[in-house]
C-alpha positions in Angstrom: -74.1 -176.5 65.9 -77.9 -176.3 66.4 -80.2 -178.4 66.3 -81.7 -179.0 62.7 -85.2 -179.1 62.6 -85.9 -179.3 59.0 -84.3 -182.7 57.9 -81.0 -183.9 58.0 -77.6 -183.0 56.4 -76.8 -185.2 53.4 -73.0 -184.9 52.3 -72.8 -186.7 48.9 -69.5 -188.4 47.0 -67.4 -191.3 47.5 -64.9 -192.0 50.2 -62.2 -194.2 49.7 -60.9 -196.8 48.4 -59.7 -195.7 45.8 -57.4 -193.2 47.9 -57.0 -189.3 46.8 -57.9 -185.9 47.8 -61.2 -185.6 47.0 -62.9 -188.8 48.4 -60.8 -188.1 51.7 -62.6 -184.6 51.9 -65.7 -186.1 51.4 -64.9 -188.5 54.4 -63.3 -185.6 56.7 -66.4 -183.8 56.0 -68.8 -186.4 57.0 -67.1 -187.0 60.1 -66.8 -184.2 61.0 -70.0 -183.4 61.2 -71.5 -186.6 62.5 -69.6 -185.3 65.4 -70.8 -181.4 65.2 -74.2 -181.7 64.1 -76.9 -182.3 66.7 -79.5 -183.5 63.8 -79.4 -186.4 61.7 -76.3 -186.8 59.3 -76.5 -189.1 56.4 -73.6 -190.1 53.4 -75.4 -190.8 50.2 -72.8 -193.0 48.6 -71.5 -192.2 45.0 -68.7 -195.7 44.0 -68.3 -194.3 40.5 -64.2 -194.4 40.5 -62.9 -197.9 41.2 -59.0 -196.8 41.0 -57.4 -194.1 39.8 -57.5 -195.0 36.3 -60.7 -194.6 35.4 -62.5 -191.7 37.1 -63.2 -189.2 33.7 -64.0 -192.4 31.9 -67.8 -193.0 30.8 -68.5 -197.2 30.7 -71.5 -199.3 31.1 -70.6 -199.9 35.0 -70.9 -196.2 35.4 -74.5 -196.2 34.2 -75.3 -198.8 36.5 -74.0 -197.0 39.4 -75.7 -194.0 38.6 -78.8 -196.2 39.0 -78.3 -197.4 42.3 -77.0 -193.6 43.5 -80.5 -192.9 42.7 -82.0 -195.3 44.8 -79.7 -194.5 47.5 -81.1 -191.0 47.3 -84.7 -192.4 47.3 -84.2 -194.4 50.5 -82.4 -191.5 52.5 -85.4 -189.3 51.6 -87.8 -192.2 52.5 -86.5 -192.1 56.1 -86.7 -188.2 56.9 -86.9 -185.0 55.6 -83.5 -183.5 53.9 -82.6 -180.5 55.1 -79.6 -179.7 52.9 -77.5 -181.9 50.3 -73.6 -181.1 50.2 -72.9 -182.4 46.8 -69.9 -182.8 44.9 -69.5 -181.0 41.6 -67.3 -183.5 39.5 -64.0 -182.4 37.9 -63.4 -180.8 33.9 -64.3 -184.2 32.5 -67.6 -185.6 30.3 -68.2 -188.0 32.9 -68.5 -186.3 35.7 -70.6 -183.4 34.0 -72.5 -185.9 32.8 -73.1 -187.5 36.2 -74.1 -184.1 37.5 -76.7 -183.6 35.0 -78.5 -186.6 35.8 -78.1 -186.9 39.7 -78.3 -183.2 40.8 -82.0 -182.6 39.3 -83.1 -185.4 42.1 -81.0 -183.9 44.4 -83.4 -180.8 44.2 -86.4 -182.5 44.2 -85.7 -184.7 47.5 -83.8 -181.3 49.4 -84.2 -178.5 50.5 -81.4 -177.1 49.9 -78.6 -178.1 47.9 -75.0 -176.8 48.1 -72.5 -177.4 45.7 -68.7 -178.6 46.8 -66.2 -177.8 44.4 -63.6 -180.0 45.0 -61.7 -180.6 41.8 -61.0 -177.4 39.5 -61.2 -176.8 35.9 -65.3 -176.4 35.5 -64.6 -173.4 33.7 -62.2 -174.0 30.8 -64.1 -177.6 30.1 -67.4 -175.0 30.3 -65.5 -173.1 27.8 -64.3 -175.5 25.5 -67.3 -178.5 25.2 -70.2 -178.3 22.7 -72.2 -175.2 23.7 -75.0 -177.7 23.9 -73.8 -179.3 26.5 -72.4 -176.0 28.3 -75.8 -174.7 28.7 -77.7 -177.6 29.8 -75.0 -177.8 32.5 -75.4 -174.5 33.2 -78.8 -174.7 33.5 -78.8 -177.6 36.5 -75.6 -176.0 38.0 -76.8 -173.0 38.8 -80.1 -173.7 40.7 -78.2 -174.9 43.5 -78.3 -172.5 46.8 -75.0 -172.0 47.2 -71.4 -173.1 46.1 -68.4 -173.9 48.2 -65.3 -173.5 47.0 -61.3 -174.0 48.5 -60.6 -171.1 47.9 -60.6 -167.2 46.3 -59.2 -169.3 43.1 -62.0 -171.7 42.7 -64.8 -169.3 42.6 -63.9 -169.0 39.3 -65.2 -172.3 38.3 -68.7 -172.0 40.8 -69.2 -168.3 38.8 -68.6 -170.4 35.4 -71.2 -172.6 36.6 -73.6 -169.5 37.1 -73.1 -169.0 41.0 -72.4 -165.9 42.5 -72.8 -167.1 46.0 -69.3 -168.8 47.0 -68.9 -169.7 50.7 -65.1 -170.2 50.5 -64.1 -173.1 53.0 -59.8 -174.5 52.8 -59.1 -178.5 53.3 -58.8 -178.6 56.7 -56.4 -181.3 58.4 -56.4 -183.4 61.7 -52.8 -182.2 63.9 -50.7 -185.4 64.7 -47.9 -183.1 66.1 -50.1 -181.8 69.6 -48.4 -178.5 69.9 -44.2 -179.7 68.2 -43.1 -178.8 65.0 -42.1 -181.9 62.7 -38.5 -179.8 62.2 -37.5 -180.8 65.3 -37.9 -184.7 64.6 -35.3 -184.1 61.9 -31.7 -185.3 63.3 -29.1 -182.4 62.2 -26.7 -185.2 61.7 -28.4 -186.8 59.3 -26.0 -188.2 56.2 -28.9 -187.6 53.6 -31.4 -184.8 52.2 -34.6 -186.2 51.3 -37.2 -184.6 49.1 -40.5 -186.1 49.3 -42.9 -186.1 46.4 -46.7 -187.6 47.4 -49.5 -188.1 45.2 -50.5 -189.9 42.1 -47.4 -190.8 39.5 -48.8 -189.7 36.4 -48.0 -186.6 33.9 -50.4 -184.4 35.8 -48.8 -184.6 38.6 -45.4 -183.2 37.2 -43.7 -187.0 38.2 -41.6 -187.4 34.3 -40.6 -183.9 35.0 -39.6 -184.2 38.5 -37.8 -187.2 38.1 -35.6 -185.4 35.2 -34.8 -182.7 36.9 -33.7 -184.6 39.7 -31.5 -186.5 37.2 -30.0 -182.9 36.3 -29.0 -181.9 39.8 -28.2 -184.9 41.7 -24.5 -185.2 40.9 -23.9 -181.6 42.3 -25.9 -183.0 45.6 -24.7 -186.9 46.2 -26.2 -186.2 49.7 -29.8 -186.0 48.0 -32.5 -188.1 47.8 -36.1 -188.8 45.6 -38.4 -190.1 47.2 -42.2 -190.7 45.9 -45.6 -192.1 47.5 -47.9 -192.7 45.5 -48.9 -195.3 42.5 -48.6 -195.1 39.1 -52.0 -193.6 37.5 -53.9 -193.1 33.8 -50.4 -192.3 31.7 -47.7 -194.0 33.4 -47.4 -197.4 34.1 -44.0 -199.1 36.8 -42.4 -200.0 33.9 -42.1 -196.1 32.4 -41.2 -195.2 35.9 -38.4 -197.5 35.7 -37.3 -196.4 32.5 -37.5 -192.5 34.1 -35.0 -193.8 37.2 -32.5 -195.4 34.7 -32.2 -192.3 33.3 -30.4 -190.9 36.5 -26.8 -190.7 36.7 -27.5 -192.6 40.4 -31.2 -194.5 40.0 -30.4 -195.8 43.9 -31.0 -192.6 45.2 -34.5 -192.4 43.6 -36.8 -194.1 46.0 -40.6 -195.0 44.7 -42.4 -195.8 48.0 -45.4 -197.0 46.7 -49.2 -196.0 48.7 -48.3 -195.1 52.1 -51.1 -194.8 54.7 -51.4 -194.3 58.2 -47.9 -194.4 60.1 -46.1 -195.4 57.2 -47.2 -191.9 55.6 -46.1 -189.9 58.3 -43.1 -191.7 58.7 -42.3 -190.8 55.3 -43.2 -187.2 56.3 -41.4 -187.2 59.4 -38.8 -188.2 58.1 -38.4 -185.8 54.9 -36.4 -182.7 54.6 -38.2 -180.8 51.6 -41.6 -181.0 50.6 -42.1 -180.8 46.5 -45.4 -180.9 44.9 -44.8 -180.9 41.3 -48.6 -180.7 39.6 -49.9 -179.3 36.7 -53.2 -180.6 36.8 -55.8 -179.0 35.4 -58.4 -180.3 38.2 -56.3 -179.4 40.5 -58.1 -176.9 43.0 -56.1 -177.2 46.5 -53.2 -179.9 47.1 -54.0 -181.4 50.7 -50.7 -182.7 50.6 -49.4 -179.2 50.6 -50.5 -178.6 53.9 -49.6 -182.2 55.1 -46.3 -180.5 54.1 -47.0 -177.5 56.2 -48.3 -179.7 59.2 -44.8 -181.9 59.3 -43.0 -178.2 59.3 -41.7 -179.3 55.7 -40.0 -176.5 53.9 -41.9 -177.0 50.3 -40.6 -176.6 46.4 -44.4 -175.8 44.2 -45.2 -175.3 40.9 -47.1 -171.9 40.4 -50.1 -173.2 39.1 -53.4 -172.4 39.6 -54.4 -171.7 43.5 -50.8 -173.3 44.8 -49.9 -169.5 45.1 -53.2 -168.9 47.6 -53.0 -172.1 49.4 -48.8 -172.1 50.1 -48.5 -168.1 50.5 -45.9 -166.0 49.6 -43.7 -166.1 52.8 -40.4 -167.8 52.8 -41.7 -171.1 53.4 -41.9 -171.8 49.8 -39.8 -171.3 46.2 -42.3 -171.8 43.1 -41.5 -173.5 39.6 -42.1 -170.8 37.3 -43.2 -170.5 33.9 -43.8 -174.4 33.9 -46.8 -174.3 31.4 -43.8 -173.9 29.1 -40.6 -175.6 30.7 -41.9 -177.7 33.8 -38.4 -179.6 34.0 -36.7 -176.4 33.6 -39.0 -174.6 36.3 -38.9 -177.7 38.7 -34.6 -177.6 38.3 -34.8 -173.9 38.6 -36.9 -174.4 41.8 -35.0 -176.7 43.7 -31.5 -175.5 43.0 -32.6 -172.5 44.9 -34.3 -174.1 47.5 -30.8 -176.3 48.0 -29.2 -173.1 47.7 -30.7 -171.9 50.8 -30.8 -175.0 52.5 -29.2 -174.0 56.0 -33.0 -171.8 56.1 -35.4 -174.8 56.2 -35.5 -174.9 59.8 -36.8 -171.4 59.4 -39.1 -172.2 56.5 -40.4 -175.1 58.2 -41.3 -173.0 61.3 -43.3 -170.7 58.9 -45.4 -173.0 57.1 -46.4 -175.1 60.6 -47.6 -171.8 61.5 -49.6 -171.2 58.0 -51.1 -174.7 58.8 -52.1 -173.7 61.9 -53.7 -170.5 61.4 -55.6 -171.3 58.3 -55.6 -175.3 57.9 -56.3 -177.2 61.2 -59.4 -179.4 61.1 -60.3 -176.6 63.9 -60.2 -173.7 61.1 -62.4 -176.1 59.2 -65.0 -176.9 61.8 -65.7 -173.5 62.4 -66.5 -172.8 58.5 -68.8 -176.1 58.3 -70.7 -173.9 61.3 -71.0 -171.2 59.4 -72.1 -172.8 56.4 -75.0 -174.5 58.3 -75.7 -171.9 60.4 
């Protein structure tokens, strides 16, 4: 990239702990351009979420914290010019819109230029729905950004809600472990189990009480298959409801809860998977990184159609959706899978097809060369 004369690049958020999608784009982002950028590169530091449970919730240590984000600004502006600020629009929640309200207005005043990352999805039906007060004042501060960056064609709904017609669409991009193998081929043919992976947050949003009943439904015709989930319980669920959920299996043993993987535990648990499924309904949910960790281990992958998971896992054979799960999601989850076991001797095949999507839309590569673009 060139050099920057104007100021540095600020990329604004929080990166973990706590450990999800969005704070680990903010990090892959900052890193990646501390090692693109020939100009200063600064993180101004958001720590509003502490865990899981409590990042749409509005509390007294909040208020504090917006405080010292403030100040954190002040100093990065005291020690050069700011070029741009890549700031992270918070998810369909008061306390994030909130947040934006009060931080974003210095974020003009001490940048140049501001662009607006939108991470997590729903912007426009909270928009839609809050006190028209508070949609227009949001409005208002939204849309004097420069531009909006979005994960993809689906998002730029929410940037447009937001009142930006400028949408520089940039996909999650993700680091290749594999060198130039497909995960298929560290998957034994002899193997004496199936096992379908689940990662993410445990919580209703995430599908998980659905998923694990329709597991329940389908496991005696498969005594082969195996649950397996990463992740920690979050907001709705606690261990004890996910216990209850497992008893409720005609086999709980073959439902495996994993707890937060990292590292080379994670892709352990990926290497060693057979099918990928990735079970949300979330409303903020805007583009699953663990769908193309799926595609990167060359994991055939069971999705719920909802929202951009269409756009994000394509419509090649790499992939059977859960349909109509607004209505049913057990029903479209049991649906889903019983045809993805149906076809089961195709998952080499499937698996070769989405390691290919990866690569020729998802590789931290793809993603450097839209971060050029953008600052270009």
């Amino acid at each position: 990239m060139a050099r920057r004369k104007r100021g540095a690049v600020v990329v604004a958020g929080q990166m973990p702990p706590p450990v999800g999608g969005q704070n680990l784009n903010v990090q892959r982002v900052y890193q990646l351009l501390r090692k693109e950028e020939e100009g200063p590169v600064r993180h101004w530091r958001f720590n509003f979420t502490k865990d899981s449970a409590n990042f749409s919730s509005v509390g007294l240590d909040k208020v504090l914290e917006l405080v010292r984000v403030v100040g954190r600004l002040l100093r990065l502006r005291l020690e050069g010019a700011i070029d741009v600020i890549i700031y992270p629009v918070g998810g369909p929640h008061l306390a994030p819109v909130l947040r934006d309200a009060l931080l974003l207005p210095w974020a003009y005043l001490f940048s140049r230029r501001v662009f607006l990352h939108f991470r997590a999805a729903g912007l426009k039906e909270y928009l839609e729905s809050c006190p028209r007060w508070l949609a227009q004042v949001a409005r208002s501060i939204y849309q004097r950004a420069d531009r909006a960056i979005v994960l993809s064609q689906f998002g730029s709904r929410d940037a447009e809600a937001a009142g930006l017609k400028d949408c520089f669409v940039m996909p999650n991009g993700l680091e290749d472990t594999l060198g130039e193998g497909s995960g298929q081929s560290l998957r034994s043919s002899s193997e004496t189990r199936t096992i379908a992976l689940s990662v993410g947050h445990l919580c209703h949003e995430k599908g998980t009480p659905e998923l694990l009943r329709a597991f329940g439904q389908i496991q005696g015709d498969y005594p082969d298959l195996e649950l397996h989930l990463v992740g920690e319980p979050a907001r709705d669920l606690t261990h004890t409801d996910l216990e209850n959920l497992r008893a409720e299996c005609s086999d709980p043993d073959r439902v495996k809860f994993r707890g937060l993987l990292k590292g080379e535990a994670l892709a352990e648990a990926y290497r060693n998977a057979h099918l990928f499924v990735f079970s949300t309904v979330a409303p903020y949910e805007s583009f699953g990184m663990v769908a193309i960790e799926a595609m990167h281990w060359s994991l055939p992958i069971v999705a719920t159609d909802w929202r951009a998971n269409r756009e994000v896992c394509g419509e090649g054979e790499g992939v059977v959706f859960a349909e109509g799960v607004e209505e049913d999601l057990t029903g479209g989850l049991t649906t889903a899978l019983l045809k993805a076991l149906a076809a089961k001797e195709q998952w080499p095949q499937w698996g070769r097809a989405n390691r290919k999507r990866y690569e020729d839309l998802y590789s931290i590569e793809k993603l450097r060369v839209r971060l050029r673009e953008l600052l270009a």
